[in-house]
N, C-alpha and C positions, 0 to 999 in steps of 0.2 A: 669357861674355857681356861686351861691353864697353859702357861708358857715353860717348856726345860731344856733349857740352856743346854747345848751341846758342851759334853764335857774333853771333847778333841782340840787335835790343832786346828787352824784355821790360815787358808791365804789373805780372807778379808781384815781390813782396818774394826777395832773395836773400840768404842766411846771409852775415853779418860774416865770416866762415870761409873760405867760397868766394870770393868778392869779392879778400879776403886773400891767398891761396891764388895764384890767377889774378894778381895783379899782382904777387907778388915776383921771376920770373922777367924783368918785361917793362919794370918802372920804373927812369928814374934817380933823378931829384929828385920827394918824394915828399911829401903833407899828408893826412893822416889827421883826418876829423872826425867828430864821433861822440857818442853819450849811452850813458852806464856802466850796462850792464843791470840792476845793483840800484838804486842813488843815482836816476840818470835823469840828472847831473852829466853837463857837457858834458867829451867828452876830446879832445886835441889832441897833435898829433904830428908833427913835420917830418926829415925825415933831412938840410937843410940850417938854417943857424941865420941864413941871411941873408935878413931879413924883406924884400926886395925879391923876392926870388924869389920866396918863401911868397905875398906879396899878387899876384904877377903870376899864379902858378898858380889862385887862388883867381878870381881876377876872367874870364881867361882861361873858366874853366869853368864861371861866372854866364852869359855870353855866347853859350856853345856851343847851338847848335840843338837843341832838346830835340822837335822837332816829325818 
């Protein structure tokens, strides 16, 4: 039996995991934001270190069509 991933939006919650999973093949430049499953502590994460970009990706996807 095999499993395929619905490749739509979705109303439900999807595991930190899969999420993960699914974008390490697919990303270059990359920001990870997030709350620490025990703390609740926000965490953050960039695979570049040039905050021009970090804020352009951030804002970029404040903007994006959620509808």
């Amino acid at each position: 039996m095999s499993i395929i991933k619905f490749p739509g939006e979705t109303l439900l919650d999807i595991p930190a995991e899969e999420v993960l999973e699914a974008a390490k093949e697919k990303l270059d430049d990359t920001v990870i934001i997030g709350r620490d499953k025990e703390t609740g502590e926000l965490y953050f994460a960039s695979t570049t270190s040039n905050g021009r970009i970090i804020l352009m990706l951030i804002e970029r996807a404040s903007y994006r069509d959620w509808e």
